[in-house]
C-alpha positions in Angstrom: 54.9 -24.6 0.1 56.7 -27.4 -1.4 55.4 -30.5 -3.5 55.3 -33.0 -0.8 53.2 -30.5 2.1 50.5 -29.9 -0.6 50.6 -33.8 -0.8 50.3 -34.3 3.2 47.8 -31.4 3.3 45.5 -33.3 0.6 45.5 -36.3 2.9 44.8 -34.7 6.0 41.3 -35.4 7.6 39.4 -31.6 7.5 37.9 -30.1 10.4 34.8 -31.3 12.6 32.3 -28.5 12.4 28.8 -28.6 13.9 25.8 -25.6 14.0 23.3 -25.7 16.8 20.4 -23.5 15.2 16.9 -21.7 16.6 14.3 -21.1 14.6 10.0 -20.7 14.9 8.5 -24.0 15.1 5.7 -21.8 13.1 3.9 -18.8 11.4 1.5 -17.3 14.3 3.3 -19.3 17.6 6.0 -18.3 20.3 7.5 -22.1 20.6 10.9 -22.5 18.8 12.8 -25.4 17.6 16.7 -26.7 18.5 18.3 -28.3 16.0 22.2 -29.3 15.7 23.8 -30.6 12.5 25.3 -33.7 14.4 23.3 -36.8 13.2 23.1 -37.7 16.4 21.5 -35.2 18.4 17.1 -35.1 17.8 15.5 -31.6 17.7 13.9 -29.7 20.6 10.8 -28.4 20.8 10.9 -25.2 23.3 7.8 -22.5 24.4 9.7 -19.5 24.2 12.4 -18.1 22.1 14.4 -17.4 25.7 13.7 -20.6 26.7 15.6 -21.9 23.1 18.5 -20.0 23.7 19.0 -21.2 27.2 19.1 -24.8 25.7 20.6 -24.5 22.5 24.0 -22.8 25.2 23.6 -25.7 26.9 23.6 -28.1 24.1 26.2 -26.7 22.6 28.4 -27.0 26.3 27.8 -30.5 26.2 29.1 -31.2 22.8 32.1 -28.9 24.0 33.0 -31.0 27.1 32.6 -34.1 25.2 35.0 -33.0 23.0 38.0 -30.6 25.1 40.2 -30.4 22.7 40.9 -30.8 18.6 42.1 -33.6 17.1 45.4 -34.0 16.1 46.3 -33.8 12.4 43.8 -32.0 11.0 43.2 -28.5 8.8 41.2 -25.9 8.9 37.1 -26.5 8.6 36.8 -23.0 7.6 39.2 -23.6 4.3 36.7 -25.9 2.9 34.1 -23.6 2.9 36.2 -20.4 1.0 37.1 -18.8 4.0 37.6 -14.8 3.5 41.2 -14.8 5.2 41.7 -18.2 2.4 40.4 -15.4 -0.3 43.3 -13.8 -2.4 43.1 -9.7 -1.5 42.6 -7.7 -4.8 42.5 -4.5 -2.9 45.0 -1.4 -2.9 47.0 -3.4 -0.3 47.0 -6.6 -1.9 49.2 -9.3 0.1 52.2 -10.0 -1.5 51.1 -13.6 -1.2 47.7 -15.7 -0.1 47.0 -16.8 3.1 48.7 -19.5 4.6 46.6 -21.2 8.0 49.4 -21.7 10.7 49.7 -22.1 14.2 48.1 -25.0 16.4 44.7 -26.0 15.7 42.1 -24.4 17.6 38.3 -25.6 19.1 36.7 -22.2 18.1 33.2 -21.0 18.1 31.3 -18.3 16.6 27.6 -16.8 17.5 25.4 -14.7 16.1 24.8 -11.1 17.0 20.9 -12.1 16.9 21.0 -15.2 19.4 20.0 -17.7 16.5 23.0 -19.8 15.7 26.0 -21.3 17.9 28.8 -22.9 15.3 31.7 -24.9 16.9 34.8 -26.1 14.5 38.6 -27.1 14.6 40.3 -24.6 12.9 43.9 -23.3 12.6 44.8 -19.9 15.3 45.3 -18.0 13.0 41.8 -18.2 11.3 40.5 -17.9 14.4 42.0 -14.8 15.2 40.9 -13.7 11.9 37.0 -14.6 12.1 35.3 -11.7 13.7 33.8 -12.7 17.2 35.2 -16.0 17.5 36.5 -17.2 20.9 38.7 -20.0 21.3 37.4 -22.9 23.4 40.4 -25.1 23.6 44.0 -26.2 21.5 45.6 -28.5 20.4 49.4 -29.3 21.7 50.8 -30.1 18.5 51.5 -27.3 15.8 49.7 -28.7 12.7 52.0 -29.5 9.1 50.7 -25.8 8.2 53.6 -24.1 10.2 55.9 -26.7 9.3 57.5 -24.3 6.2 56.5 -20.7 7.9 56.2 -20.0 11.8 53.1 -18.5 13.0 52.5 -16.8 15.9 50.8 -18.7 18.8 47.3 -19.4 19.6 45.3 -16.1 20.6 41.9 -16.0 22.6 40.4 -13.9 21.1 37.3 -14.3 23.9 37.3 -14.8 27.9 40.6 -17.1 27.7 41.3 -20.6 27.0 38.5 -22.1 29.2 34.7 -22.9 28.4 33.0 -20.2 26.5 31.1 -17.8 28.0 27.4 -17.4 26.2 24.9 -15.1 26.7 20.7 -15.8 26.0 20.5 -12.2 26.8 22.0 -10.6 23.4 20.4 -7.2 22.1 19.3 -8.0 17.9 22.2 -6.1 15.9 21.7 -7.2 12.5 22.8 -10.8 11.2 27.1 -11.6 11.5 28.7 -11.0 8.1 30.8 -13.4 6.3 34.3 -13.4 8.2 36.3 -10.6 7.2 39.5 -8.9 8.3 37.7 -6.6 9.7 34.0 -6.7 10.9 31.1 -5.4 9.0 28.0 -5.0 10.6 24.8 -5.2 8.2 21.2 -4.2 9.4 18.8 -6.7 8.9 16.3 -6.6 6.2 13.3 -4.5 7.3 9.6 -5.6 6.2 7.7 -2.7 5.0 4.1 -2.5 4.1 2.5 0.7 2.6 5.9 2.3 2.8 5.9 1.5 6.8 8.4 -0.1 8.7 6.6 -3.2 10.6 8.7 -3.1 13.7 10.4 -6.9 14.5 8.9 -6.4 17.9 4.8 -5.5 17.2 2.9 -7.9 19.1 0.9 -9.7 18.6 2.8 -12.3 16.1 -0.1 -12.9 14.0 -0.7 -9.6 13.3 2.9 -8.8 12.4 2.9 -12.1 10.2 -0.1 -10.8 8.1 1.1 -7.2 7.9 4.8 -8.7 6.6 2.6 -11.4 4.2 0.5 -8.4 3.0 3.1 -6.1 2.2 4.9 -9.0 0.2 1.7 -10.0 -1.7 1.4 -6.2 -2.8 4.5 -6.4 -3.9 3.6 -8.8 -6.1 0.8 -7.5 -7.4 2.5 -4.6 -8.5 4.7 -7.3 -11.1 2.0 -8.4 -12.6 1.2 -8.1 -16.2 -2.4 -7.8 -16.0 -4.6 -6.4 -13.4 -7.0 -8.4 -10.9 -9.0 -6.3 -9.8 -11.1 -8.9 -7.0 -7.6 -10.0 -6.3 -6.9 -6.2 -5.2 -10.2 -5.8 -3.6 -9.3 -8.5 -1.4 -5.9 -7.5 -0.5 -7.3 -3.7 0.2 -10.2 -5.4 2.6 -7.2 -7.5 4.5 -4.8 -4.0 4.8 -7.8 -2.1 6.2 -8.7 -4.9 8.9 -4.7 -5.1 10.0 -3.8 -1.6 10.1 -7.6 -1.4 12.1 -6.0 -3.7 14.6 -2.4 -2.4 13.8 -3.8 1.4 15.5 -5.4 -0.5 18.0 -2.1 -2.3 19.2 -0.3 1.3 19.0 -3.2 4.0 19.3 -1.7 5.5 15.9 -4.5 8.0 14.5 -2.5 7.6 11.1 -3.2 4.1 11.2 -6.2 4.4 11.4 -6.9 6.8 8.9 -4.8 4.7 6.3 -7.2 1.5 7.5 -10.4 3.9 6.5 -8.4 4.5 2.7 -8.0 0.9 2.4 -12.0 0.2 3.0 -12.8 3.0 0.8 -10.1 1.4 -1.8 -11.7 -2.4 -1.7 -15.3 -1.1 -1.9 -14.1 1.1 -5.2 -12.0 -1.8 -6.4 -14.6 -3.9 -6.5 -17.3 -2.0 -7.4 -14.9 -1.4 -10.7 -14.2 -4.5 -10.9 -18.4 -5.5 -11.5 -19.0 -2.9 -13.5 -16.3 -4.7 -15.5 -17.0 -8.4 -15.5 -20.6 -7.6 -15.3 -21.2 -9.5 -12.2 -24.0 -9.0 -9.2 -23.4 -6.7 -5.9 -23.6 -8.2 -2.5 -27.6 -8.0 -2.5 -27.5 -10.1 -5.6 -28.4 -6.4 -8.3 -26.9 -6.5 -11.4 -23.6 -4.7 -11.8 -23.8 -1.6 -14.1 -21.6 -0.1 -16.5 -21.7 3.1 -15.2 -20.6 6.7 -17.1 -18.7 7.6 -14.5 -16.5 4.5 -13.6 -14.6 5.1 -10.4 -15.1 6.9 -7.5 -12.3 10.2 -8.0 -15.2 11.0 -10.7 -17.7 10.8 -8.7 -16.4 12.7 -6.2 -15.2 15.3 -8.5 -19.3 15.4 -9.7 -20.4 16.2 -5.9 -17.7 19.0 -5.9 -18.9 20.6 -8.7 -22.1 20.2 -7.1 -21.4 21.6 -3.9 -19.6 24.7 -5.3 -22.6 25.7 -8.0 -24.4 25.9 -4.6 -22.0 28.0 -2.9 -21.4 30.3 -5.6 -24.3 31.1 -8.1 -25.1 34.7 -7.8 -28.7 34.1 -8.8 -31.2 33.0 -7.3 -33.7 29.8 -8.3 -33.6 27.0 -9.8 -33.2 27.4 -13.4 -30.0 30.0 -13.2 -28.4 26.9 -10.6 -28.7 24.7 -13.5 -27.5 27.1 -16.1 -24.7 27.7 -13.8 -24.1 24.1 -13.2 -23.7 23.6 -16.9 -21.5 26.5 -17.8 -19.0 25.9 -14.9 -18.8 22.2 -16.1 -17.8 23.8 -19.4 -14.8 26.4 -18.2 -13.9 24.3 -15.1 -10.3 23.7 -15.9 -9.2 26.9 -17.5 -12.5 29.4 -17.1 -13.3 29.4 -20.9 -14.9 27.2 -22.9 -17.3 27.0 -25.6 -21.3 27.0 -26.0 -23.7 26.7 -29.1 -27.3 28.1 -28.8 -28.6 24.3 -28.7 -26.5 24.1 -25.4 -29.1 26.6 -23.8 -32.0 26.3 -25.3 -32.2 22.2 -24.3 -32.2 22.5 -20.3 -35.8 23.8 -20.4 -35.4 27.2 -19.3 -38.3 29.3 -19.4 -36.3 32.4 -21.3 -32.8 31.6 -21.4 -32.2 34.6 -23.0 -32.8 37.3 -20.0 -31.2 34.6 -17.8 -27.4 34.9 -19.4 -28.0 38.6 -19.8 -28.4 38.7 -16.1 -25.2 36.5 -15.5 -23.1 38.5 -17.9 -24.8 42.1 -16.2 -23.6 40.7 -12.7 -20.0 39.9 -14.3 -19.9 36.1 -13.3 -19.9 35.5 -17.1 -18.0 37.4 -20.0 -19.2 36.8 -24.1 -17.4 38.5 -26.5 -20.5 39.6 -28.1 -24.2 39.7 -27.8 -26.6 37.2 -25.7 -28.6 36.8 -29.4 -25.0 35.9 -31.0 -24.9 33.1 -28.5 -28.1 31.9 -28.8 -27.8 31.7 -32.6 -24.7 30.6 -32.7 -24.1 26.5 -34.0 -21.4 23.3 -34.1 -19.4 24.7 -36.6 -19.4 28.1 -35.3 -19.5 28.1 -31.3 -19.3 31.0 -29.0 -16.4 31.0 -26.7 -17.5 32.5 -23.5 -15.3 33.3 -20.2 -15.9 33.0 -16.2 -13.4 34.8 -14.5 -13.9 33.6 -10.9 -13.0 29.9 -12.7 -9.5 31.5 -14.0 -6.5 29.9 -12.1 -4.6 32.0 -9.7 -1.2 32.9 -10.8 -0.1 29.4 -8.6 -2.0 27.6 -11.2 -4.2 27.2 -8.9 -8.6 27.3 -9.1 -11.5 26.3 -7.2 -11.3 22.6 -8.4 -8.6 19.9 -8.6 -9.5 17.7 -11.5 -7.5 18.0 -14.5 -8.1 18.8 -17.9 -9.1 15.2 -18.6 -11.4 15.1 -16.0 -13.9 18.2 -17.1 -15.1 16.8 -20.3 -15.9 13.4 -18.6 -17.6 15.6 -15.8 -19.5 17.5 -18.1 -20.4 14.9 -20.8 -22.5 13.1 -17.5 -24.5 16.4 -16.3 -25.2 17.2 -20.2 -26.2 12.9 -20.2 -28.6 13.3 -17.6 -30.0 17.0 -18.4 -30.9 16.0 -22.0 -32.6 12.4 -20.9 -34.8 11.7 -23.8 -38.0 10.8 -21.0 -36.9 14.3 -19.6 -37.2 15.7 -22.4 -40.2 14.1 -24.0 -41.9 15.4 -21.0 -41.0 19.4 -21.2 -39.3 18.9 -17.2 -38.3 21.9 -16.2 -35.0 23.1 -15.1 -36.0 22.0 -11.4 -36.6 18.4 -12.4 -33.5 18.4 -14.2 -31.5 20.0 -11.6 -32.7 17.4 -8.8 -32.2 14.6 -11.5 -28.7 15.3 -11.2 -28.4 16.3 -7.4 -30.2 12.6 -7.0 -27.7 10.9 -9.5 -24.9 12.4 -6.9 -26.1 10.8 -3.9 -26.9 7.3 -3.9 -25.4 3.6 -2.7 -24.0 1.4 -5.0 -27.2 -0.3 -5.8 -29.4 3.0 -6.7 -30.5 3.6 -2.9 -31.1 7.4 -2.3 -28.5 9.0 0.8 -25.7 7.2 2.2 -26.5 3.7 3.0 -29.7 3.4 1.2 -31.1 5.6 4.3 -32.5 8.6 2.3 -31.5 12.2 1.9 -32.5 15.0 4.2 -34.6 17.8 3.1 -32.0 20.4 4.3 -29.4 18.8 2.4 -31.7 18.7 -0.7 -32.4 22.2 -0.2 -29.0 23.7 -0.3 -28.5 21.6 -4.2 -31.7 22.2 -5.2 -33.4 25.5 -4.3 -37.0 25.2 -3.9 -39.6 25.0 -1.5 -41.0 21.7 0.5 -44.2 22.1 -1.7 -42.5 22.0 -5.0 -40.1 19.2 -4.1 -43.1 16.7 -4.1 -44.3 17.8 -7.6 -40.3 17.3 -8.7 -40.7 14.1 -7.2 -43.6 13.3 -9.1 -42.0 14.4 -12.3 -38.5 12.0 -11.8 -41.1 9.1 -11.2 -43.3 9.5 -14.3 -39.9 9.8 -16.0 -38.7 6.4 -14.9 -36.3 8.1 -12.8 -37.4 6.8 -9.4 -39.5 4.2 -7.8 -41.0 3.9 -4.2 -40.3 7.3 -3.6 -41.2 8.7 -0.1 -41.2 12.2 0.5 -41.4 13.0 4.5 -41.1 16.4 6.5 -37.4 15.0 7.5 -36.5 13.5 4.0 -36.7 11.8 1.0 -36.2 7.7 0.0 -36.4 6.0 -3.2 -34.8 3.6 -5.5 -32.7 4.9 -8.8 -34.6 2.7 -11.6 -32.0 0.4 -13.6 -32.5 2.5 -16.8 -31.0 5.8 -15.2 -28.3 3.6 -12.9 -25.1 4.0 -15.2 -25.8 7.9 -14.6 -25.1 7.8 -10.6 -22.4 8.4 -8.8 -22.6 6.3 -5.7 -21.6 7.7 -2.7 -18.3 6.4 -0.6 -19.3 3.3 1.9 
């Protein structure tokens, strides 16, 4: 292009272009709102996002018939704004030189694939031909200065001809129009995710897919953060488990509603954790409490341990259930472990002695030497000893599913609670101490006994604690002198009481 072109381009008056646009008029409503770049033209406030499209057409018609064809003397609008046919081509089939507009100067417009913007602008043909989806509304009769050095061919429609657009308020959502290209590109739209779930664009209703969309977002962020907050999490589990609650309602999704019962369970933990740490006050106003056991995986993994002493001791009574109990907590992970004498001869057993020679005669335990060796056996010198049913399975695989971390944290508890100095100051015997422990499993939060506070049934406290109704009340008795329990109530049906707030950091309170 010669000297005195680029001087008449520079002087030339650039393209009109104008955007009418739809958009929410908020978070949580159906209304939309028109608005078009021309200073002129005052926004639109519409019910429905059909309804916007239907007008925003319309508006965009009227600003075409006011204006039928470009000006004359004028260059492209899209060369202002770097144009991809205006971009030099760095690719293996570079053009042997950069793009040059030429032809007449169209009236073309451009949609997007979504139904959200309408753009009208004066633009050379072949830029028009060039922008993917653009449709020429009208041309000019004069051949602008860009063809005055090189021809270009004529004007092409790339639409329904050289008359009024044709629109449609009926387009299916394809993903957002790319930046002109030679060729189109389509793109999918960003997705919103929450809990690694797609939130589908269409879930009705809006609010509900605004707060699943905010939510997933504000984990997001959590996840960035430097330091943890845990009330700040609580809350965000407590708003998940109340969407996706109305999210399975909306869909009948059983997963959903499973994943809203994880969330509760996840805010109750989170902030139970969080007042055992900040020493705050529960909902009824109890002090928090620092507890052993700090978060609920351990305290399930207690009850499990529990439940599968019950299942599995091969003697009967009392005192070999709590012997058992304490030597499974000891080989859990790997099926051996070690034990002193003092480890035996603390849990009150009437003759501890005849008791492990019983175990080991039944082969549910193995010591490499005698039941006296055990028994005399200290610290510096313990016994290791071997269950085999705890050995893992060639899978790597055992009864339990805590890890190796988990077992001393497990057994450090029971061995806290079995060796309670009042306990122990009081000769309880291996009963007491057993149903000390069994009680310590199965409380609230704030020290009730059962789930809820409601009390635990006598059958369940018969399969963890085997012994008859009549001895349960002296047991009872016992745990109270010991400033264990208060107002206990022992019924044919069950038993209710309150965990004093000396023993409290030994329970493990039960899931809400």
């Amino acid at each position: 292009m010669t000297q005195a072109a680029v001087s008449e381009l520079d002087e030339r008056v650039p393209g009109r272009r104008w955007t009418v646009r739809l958009d929410a008029a908020g978070r949580g409503s159906a209304a939309v709102r028109i608005s078009c770049s021309r200073p002129a033209c005052a926004e639109q406030r519409l019910p429905s996002a059909a309804a916007g499209r239907v007008a925003a057409v319309a508006h965009l018609k009227a600003h075409l018939r006011a204006a039928p064809a470009p000006r004359a003397g004028v260059y492209c609008a899209c060369r202002a704004e770097g144009c991809h046919a205006h971009l030099p081509d760095t690719g293996r089939h570079a053009r042997a030189e950069p793009w040059r507009c030429g032809g007449p100067v169209v009236l073309a417009v451009v949609t997007d694939r979504e139904g959200r913007w309408w753009q009208a602008m004066e633009c050379c043909s072949r830029c028009a031909a060039a922008i993917p989806g653009a449709k020429t509304a009208a041309a000019s009769q004069t051949p602008g200065p860009q063809a005055a050095e090189r021809p270009a061919p004529a004007a092409t429609d790339t639409g329904a001809g050289a008359g009024a657009p044709q629109f449609s308020d009926h387009q299916v959502p394809a993903g957002p129009v790319p930046a002109p290209r030679s060729a189109p590109v389509r793109r999918r739209p960003p997705q919103a995710k929450i809990a690694q779930r797609v939130i589908p664009h269409d879930l009705r209703p809006v609010a509900l897919r605004d707060e699943l969309t905010e939510l997933g977002d504000l984990f997001r962020a959590y996840q960035q953060r430097e330091q943890p907050d845990l009330a700040l999490l609580a809350d965000l589990q407590e708003r998940k488990a109340h969407a996706f609650t109305t999210w399975a309602d909306v869909t009948c999704d059983g997963a959903l509603r499973w994943e809203a019962r994880r969330a509760g369970q996840a805010a109750a933990a989170t902030r139970l954790q969080h007042q055992q740490r900040t020493g705050g006050t529960t909902d009824d106003d109890r002090p928090a409490v620092a507890r052993l056991l700090t978060v609920a995986t351990q305290w399930d993994h207690a009850r499990s341990v529990l439940a599968h002493v019950a299942d599995h001791t091969p003697l009967p009574g009392p005192e070999a259930r709590l012997l058992v109990l304490m030597l499974t907590l000891r080989t859990a992970h790997t099926g051996t472990g070690n034990l002193v004498g003092q480890d035996l001869t603390a849990l009150g057993l009437t003759d501890p002695e005849d008791l492990v020679e019983k175990l080991t005669g039944s082969g549910w335990l193995t010591l490499p030497g005698t039941v006296g060796d055990l028994l005399a056996s200290r610290p510096e010198n313990p016994t290791p000893i071997t269950v085999p049913s705890l050995t893992p399975h060639e899978d790597g695989t055992g009864p339990f599913t805590f890890g190796k971390k988990m077992r001393p944290k497990l057994s450090g508890w029971a061995q806290k609670v079995v060796s309670d100095k009042k306990l122990r100051k009081a000769k309880a015997a291996a009963g007491t101490r057993l149903l000390a422990l069994t009680l310590s499993a199965g409380t609230d939060a704030s020290g009730r006994l059962g789930p809820g506070g409601q009390g635990i049934t006598l059958n369940a406290l018969a399969d963890w604690v085997p012994t008859g109704p009549g001895e349960l009340q002296h047991l009872v008795d016992q745990l109270t002198a010991a400033d264990w329990l208060t107002d206990a109530a022992l019924t044919d049906a069950q038993l209710t009481g309150q965990m004093t707030q000396r023993v409290l950091p030994l329970t493990c309170p039960l899931r809400a």
